[in-house]
DRENDO-1510 file (C-alpha; in Angstrom, 1 decimal, always signed):
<recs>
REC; n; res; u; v; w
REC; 1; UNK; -16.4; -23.7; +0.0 .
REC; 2; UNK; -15.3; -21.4; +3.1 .
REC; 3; UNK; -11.9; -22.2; +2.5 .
REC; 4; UNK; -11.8; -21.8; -0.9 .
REC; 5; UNK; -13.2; -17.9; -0.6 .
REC; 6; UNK; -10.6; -18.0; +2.6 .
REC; 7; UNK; -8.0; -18.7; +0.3 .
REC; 8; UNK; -9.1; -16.4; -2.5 .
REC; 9; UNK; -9.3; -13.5; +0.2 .
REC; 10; UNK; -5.9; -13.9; +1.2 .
REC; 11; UNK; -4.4; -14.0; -2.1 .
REC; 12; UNK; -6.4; -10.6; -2.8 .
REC; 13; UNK; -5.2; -9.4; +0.4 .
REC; 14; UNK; -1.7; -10.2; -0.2 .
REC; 15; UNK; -1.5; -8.6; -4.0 .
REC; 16; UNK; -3.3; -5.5; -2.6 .
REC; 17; UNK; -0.7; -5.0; +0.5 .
REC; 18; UNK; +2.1; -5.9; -2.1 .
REC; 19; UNK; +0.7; -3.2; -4.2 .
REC; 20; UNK; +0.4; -0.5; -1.6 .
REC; 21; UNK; +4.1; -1.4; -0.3 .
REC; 22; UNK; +5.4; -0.6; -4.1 .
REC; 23; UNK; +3.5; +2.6; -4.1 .
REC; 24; UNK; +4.5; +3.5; -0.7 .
REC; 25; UNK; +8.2; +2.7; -1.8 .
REC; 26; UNK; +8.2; +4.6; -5.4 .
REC; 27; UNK; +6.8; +8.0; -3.6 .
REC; 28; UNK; +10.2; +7.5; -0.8 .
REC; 29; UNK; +12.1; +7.1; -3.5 .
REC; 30; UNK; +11.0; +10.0; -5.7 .
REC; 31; UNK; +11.2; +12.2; -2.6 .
REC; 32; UNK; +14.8; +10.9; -2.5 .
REC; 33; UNK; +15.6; +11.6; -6.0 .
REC; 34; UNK; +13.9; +15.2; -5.9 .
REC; 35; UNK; +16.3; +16.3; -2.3 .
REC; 36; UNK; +19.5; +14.5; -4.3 .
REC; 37; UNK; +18.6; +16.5; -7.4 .
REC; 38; UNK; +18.4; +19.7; -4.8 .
REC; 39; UNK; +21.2; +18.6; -2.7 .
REC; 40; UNK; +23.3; +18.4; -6.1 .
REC; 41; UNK; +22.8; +21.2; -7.5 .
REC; 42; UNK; +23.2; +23.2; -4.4 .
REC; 43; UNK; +26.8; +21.4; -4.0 .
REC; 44; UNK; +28.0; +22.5; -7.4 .
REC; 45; UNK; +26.6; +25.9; -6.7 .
REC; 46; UNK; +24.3; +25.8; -10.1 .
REC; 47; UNK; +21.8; +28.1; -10.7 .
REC; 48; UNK; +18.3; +27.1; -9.5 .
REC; 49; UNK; +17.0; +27.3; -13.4 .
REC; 50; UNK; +19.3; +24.2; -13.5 .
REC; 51; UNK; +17.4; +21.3; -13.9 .
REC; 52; UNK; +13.9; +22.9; -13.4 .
REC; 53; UNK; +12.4; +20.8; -16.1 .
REC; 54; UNK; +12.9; +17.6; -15.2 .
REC; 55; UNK; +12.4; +18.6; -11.5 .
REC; 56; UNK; +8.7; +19.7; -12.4 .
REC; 57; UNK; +8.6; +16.4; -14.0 .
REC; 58; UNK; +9.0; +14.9; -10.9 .
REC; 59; UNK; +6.9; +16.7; -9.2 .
REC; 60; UNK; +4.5; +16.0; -11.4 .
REC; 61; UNK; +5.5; +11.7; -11.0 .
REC; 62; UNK; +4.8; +12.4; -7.2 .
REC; 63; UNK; +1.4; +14.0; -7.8 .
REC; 64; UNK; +0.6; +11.0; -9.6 .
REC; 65; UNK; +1.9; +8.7; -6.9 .
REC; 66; UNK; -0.4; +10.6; -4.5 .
REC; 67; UNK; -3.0; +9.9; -7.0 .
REC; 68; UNK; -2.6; +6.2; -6.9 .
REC; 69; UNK; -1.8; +6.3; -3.1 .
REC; 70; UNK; -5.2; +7.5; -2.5 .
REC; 71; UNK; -6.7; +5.5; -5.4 .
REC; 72; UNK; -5.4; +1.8; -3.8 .
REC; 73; UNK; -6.8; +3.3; -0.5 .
REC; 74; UNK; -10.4; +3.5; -2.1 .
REC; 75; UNK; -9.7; +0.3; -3.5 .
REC; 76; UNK; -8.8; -1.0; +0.0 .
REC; 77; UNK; -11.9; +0.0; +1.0 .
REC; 78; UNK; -14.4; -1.9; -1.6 .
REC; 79; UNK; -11.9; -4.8; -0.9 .
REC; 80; UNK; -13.0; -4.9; +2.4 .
REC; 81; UNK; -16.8; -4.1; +2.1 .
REC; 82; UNK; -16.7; -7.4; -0.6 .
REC; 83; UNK; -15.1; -9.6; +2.2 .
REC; 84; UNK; -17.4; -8.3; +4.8 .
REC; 85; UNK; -20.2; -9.1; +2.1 .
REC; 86; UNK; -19.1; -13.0; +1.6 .
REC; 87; UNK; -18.5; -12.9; +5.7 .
REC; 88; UNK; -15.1; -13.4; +5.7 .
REC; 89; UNK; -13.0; -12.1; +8.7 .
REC; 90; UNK; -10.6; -9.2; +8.7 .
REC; 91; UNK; -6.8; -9.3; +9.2 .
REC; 92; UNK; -4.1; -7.8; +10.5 .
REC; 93; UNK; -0.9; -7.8; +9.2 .
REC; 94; UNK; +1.1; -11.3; +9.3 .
REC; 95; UNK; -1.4; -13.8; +10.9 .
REC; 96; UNK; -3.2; -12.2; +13.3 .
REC; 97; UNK; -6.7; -11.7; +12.7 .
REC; 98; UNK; -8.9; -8.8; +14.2 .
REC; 99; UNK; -11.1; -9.3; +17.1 .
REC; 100; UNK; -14.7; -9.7; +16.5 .
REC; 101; UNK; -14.1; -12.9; +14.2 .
REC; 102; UNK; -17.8; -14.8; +13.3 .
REC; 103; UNK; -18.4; -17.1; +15.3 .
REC; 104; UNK; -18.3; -19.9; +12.3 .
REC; 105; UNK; -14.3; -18.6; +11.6 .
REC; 106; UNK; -14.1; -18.8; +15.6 .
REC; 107; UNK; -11.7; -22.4; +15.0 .
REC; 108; UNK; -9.1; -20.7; +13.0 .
REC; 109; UNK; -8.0; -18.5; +16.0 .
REC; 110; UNK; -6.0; -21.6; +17.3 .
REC; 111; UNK; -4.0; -22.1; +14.1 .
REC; 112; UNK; -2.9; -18.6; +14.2 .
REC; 113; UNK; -0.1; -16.8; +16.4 .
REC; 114; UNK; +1.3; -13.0; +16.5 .
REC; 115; UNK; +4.5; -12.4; +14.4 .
</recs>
């Protein structure tokens, strides 16, 4: 059974990290696309009315990125209370687990090396 909830943790682990990376990677590139759109229309010489519109409306996509951002952070949180709850030790990135580790886990530690 401990390597069954093992196994289950880590799939958890590795959606939730997958998902941060995507929302870490849509608020780059919306802060991309919003200096292009500046950059552009300060190459042309257009007037800063130019654009405005959709350029609030991507403000308004980065605000909700924040939202999210701070929202899979919570959620990162609770994850990590519910594997504390069913004893399951912490990791790092890659394969390195966190000092600390129960003494019950303490045989994994062999099987794992830094990346």
């Amino acid at each position: 059974m401990r390597n069954e909830r093992i196994a289950a943790a880590r799939m958890v682990a590795d959606k939730l990290s997958e998902l941060e990376t995507a929302i870490d990677s849509a608020l780059v590139c919306a802060a991309e696309l919003t200096r292009a759109t500046s950059k552009a229309r300060r190459d042309v010489n257009a007037s800063t009315v130019v654009g405005q519109k959709a350029m609030s409306k991507t403000g308004e996509t980065i605000a909700a990125l924040y939202a999210a951002h701070r929202a899979i952070a919570e959620a990162h949180g609770g994850f990590a209370e519910v594997r504390d709850e069913m004893r399951i030790p912490p990791k790092l990135g890659g394969n390195e687990w966190k000092e600390g580790i129960p003494p019950e886990f303490a045989e994994l530690r062999g099987n794992l090396h830094a990346v």
